[in-house]
VOTOR-490476 format. One record per residue (C-alpha): residue number from 1; residue in three letters; z negated, x, y. Coordinates in nm, 4 decimals, always signed. Example, Ala and Ser with C-alpha at 12.3 -4.5 7.8 and 13.67 -1.06 7.14 Angstrom:
BEGIN
+-----+-----+----------+----------+----------+
!   i !  aa !        z !        x !        y !
+-----+-----+----------+----------+----------+
!   1 ! ALA !  -0.7800 !  +1.2300 !  -0.4500 !
!   2 ! SER !  -0.7140 !  +1.3670 !  -0.1060 !
+-----+-----+----------+----------+----------+
END
This chain:
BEGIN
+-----+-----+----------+----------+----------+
!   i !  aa !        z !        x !        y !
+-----+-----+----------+----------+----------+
!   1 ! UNK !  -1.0236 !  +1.0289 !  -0.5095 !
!   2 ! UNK !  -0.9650 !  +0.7292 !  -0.2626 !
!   3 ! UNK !  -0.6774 !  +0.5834 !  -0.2792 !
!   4 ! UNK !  -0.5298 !  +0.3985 !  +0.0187 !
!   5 ! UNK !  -0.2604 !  +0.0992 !  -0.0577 !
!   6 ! UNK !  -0.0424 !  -0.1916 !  +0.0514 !
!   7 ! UNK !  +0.2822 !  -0.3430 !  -0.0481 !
!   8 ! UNK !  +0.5119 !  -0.5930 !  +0.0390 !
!   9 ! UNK !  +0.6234 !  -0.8920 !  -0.1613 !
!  10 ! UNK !  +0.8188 !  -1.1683 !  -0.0971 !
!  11 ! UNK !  +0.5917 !  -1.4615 !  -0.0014 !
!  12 ! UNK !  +0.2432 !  -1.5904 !  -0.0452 !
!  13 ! UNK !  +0.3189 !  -1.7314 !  -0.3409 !
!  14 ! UNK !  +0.1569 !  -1.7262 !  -0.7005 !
!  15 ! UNK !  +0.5231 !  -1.6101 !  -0.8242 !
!  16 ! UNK !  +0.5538 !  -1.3519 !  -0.5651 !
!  17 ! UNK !  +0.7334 !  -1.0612 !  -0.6667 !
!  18 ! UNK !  +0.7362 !  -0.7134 !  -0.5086 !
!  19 ! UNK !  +0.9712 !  -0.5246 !  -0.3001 !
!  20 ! UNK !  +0.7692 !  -0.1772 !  -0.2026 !
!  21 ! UNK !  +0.4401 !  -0.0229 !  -0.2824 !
!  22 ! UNK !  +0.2926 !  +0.2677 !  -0.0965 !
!  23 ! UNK !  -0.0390 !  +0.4323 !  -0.1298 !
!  24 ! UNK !  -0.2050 !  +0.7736 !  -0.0144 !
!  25 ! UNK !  -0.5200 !  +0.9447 !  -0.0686 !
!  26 ! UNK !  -0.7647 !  +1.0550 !  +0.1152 !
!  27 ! UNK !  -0.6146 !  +1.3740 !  +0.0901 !
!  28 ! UNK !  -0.2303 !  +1.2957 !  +0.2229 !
!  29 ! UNK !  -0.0825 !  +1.2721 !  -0.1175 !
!  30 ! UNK !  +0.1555 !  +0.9599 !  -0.1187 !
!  31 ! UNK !  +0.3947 !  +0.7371 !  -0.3469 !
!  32 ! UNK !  +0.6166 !  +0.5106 !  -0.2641 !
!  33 ! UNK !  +0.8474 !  +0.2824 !  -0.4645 !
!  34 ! UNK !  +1.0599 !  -0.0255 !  -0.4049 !
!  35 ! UNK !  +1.1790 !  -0.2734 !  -0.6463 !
!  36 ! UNK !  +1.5507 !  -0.3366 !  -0.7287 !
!  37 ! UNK !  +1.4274 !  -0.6292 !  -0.9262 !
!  38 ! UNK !  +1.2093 !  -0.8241 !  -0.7048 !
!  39 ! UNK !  +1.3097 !  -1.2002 !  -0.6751 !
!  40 ! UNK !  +1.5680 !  -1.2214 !  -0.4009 !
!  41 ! UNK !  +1.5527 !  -1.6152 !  -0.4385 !
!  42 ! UNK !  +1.2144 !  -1.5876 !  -0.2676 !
!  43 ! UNK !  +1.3333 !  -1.3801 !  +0.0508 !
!  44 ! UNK !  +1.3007 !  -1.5955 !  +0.3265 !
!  45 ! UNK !  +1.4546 !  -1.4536 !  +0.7189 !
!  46 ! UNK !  +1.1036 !  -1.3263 !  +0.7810 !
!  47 ! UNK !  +1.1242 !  -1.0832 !  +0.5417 !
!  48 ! UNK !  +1.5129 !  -0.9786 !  +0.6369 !
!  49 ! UNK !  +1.3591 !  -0.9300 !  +0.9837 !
!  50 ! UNK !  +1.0446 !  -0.7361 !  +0.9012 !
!  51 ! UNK !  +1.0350 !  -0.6049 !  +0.5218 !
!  52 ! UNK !  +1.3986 !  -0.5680 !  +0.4165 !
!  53 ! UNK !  +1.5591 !  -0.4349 !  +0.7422 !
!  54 ! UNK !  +1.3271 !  -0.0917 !  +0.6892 !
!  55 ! UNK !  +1.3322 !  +0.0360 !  +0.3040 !
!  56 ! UNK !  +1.4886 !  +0.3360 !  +0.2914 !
!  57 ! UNK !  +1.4606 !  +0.4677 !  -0.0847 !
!  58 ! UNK !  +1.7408 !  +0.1478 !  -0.1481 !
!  59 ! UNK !  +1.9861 !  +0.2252 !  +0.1554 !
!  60 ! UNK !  +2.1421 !  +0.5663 !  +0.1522 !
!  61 ! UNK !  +2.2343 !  +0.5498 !  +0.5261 !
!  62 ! UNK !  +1.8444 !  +0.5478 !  +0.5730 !
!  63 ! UNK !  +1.6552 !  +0.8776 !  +0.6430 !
!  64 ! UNK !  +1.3461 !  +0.9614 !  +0.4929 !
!  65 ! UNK !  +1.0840 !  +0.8247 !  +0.7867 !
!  66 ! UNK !  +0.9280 !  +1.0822 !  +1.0337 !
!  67 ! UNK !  +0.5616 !  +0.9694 !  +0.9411 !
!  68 ! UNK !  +0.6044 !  +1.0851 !  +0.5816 !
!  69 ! UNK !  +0.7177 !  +1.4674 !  +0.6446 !
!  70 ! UNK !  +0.4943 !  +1.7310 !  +0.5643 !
!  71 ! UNK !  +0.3387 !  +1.4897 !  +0.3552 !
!  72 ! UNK !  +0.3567 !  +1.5592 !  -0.0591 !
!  73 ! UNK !  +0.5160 !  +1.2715 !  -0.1096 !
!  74 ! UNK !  +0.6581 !  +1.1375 !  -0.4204 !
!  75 ! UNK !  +0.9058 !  +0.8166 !  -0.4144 !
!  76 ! UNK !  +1.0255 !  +0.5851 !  -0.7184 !
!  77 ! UNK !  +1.3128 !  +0.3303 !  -0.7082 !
!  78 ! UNK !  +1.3302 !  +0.1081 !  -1.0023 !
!  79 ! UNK !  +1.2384 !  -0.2061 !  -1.1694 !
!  80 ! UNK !  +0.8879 !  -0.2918 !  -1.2476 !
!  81 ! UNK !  +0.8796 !  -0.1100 !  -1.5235 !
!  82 ! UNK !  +1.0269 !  +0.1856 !  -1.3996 !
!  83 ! UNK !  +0.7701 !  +0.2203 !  -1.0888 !
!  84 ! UNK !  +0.4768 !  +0.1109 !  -1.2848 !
!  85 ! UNK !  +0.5279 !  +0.4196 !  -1.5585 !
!  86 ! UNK !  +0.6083 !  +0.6607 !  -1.2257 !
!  87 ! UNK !  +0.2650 !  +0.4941 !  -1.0296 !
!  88 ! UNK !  -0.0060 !  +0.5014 !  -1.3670 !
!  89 ! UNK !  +0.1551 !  +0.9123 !  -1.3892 !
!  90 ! UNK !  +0.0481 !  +0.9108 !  -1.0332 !
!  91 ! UNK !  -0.2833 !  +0.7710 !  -1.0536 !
!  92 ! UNK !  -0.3734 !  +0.9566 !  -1.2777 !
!  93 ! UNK !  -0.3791 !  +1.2885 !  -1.2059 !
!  94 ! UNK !  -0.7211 !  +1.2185 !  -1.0331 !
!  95 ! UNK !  -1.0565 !  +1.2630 !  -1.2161 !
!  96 ! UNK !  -1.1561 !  +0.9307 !  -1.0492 !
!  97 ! UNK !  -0.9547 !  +0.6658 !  -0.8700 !
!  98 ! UNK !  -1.0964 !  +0.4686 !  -0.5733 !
!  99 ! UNK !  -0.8524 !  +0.1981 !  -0.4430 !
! 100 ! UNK !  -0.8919 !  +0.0310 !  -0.0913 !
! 101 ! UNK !  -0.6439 !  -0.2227 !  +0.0420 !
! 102 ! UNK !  -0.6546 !  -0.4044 !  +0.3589 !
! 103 ! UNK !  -0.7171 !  -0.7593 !  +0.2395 !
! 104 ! UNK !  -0.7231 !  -0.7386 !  -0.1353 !
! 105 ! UNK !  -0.6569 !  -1.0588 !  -0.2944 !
! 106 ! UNK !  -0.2499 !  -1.0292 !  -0.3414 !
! 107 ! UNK !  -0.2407 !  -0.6300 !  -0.3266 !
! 108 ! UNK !  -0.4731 !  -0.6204 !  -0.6157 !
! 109 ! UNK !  -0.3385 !  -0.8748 !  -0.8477 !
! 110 ! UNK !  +0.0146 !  -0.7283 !  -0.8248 !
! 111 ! UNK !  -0.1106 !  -0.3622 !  -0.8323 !
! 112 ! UNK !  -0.2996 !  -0.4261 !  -1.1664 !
! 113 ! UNK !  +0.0140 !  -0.6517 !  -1.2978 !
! 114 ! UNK !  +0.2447 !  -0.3431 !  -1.2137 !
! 115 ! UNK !  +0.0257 !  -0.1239 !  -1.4206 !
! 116 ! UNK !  -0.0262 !  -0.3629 !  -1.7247 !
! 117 ! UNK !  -0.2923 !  -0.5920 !  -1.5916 !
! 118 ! UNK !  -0.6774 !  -0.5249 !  -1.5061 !
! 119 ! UNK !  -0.7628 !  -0.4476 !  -1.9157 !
! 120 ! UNK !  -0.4741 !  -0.1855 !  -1.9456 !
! 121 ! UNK !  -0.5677 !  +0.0059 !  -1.5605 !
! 122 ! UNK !  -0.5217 !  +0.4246 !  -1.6294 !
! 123 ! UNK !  -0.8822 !  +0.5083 !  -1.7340 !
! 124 ! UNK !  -0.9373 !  +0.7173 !  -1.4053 !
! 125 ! UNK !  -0.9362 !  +0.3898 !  -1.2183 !
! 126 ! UNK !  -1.1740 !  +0.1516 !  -1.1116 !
! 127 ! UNK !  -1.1425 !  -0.2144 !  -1.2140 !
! 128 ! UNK !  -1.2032 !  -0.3259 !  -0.9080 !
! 129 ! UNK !  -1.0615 !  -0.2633 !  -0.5245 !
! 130 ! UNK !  -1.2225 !  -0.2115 !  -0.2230 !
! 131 ! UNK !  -1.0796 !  -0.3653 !  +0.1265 !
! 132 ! UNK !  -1.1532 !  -0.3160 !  +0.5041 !
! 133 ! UNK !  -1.1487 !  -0.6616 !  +0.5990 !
! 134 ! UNK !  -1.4780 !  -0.6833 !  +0.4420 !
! 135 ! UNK !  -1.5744 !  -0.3734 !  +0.6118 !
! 136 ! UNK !  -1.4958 !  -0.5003 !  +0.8651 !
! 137 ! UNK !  -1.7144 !  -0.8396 !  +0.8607 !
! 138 ! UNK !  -1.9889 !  -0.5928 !  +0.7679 !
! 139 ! UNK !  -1.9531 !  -0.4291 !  +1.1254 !
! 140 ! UNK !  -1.9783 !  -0.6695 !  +1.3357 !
! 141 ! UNK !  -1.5387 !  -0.6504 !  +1.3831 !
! 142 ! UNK !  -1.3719 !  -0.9911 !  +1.3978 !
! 143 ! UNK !  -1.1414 !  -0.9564 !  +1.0445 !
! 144 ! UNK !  -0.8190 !  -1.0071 !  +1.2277 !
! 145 ! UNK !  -0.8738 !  -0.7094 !  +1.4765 !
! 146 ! UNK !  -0.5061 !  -0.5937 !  +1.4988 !
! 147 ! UNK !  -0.5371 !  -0.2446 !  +1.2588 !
! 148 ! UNK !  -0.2698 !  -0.0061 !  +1.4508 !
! 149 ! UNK !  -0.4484 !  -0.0774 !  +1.7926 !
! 150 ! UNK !  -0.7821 !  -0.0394 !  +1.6622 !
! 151 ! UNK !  -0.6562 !  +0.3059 !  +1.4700 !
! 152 ! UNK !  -0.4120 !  +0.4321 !  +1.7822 !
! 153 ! UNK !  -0.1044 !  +0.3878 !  +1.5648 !
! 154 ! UNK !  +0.1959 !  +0.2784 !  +1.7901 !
! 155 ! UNK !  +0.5212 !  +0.2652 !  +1.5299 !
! 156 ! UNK !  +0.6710 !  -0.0562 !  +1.5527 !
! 157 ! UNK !  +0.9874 !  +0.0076 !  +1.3545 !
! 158 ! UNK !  +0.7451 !  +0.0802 !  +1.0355 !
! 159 ! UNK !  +0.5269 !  -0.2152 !  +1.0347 !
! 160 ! UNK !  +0.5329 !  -0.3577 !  +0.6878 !
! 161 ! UNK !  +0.6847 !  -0.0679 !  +0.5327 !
! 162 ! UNK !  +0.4114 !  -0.0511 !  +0.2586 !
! 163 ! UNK !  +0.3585 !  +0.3487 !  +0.2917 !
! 164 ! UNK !  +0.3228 !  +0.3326 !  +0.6349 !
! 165 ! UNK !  +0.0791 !  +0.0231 !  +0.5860 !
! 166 ! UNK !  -0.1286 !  +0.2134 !  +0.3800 !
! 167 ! UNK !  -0.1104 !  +0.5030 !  +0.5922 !
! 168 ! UNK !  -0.2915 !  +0.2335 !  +0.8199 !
! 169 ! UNK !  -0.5854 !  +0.1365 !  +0.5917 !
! 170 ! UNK !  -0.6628 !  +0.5278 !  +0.5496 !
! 171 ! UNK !  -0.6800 !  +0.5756 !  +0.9490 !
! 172 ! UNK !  -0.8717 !  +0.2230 !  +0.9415 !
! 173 ! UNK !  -1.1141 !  +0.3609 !  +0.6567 !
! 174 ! UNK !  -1.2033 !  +0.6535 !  +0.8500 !
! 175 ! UNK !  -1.2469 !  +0.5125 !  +1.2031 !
! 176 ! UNK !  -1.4642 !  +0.2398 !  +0.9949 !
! 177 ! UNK !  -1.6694 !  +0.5177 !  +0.8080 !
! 178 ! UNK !  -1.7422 !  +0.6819 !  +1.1728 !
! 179 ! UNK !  -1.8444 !  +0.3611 !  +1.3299 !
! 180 ! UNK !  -2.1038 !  +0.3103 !  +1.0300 !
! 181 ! UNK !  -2.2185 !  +0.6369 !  +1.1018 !
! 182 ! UNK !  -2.1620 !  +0.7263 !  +0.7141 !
! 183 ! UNK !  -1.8886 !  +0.9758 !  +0.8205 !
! 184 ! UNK !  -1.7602 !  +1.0448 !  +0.4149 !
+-----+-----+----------+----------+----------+
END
């Protein structure tokens, strides 16, 4: 099964610290968690503005986001711990786990830290991720194409909610797989 992901985390940091996680597969299942524990010392008005302002799971005055109904989608908010047991039961109802992120390098590390490290993944997963900006760079695409044009999505008020994100990468996966002519 593909997996699609992305998450949000408060800086570019090497003691970043997570505040959402949202994946979906190639076949519209989805999770979604955000952290109650991430490091608030690190939230800078950036994130306030773009990050913060939209999780819903955390504020009950928030409704559950259009783009998720009809969806079978399953939601965790907790601590690390908390989300990582709820995501590795998630993952691993698959016979085989494919993950693709946009660019990979801090979505990885913090997706394999949240489920024990790279050693420890769910045995249905691969060790390593896939990511369309490399796709991307294969194609011929200049890697900083912006994804919701290139895909048709037009929902501002979700940017950089991670489940929406990663509802992103899918449509980017499967516009990419088209282009290559490999259409699966």
């Amino acid at each position: 099964m593909r997996i699609f992901f992305d998450s949000e985390f408060t800086g570019i940091r090497q003691d970043t610290t997570l505040i959402s996680i949202g994946l979906v597969t190639e076949d519209d299942h989805m999770f979604y968690a955000e952290f109650t524990d991430y490091d608030r010392n690190q939230v800078f008005p950036w994130l306030e503005e773009n990050v913060l302002k939209y999780l819903w799971l955390s504020d009950p005055n928030k409704n559950v986001p259009e783009f998720t109904r009809n969806m079978n989608l399953e939601t965790c908010l907790g601590d690390k711990e908390t989300v990582g047991k709820a995501l590795r039961n998630w993952i691993s109802q698959w016979d085989k786990a494919e993950l693709w992120a946009d660019i990979i390098p801090f979505d990885w590390v913090l997706l394999c830290g949240l489920l024990g490290g790279v050693f420890n993944l769910p045995k249905n997963m691969e060790f390593i991720c896939y990511d369309i900006c490399t796709f991307l760079k294969i194609l011929g695409f200049e890697s900083n194409i912006n994804r919701e044009e290139f895909v048709g999505y037009d929902d501002p008020e979700n940017k950089h909610n991670a489940l929406y994100d990663a509802l992103v990468v899918k449509a980017m996966y499967e516009k990419l797989m088209v282009v290559s002519g490999q259409n699966k």
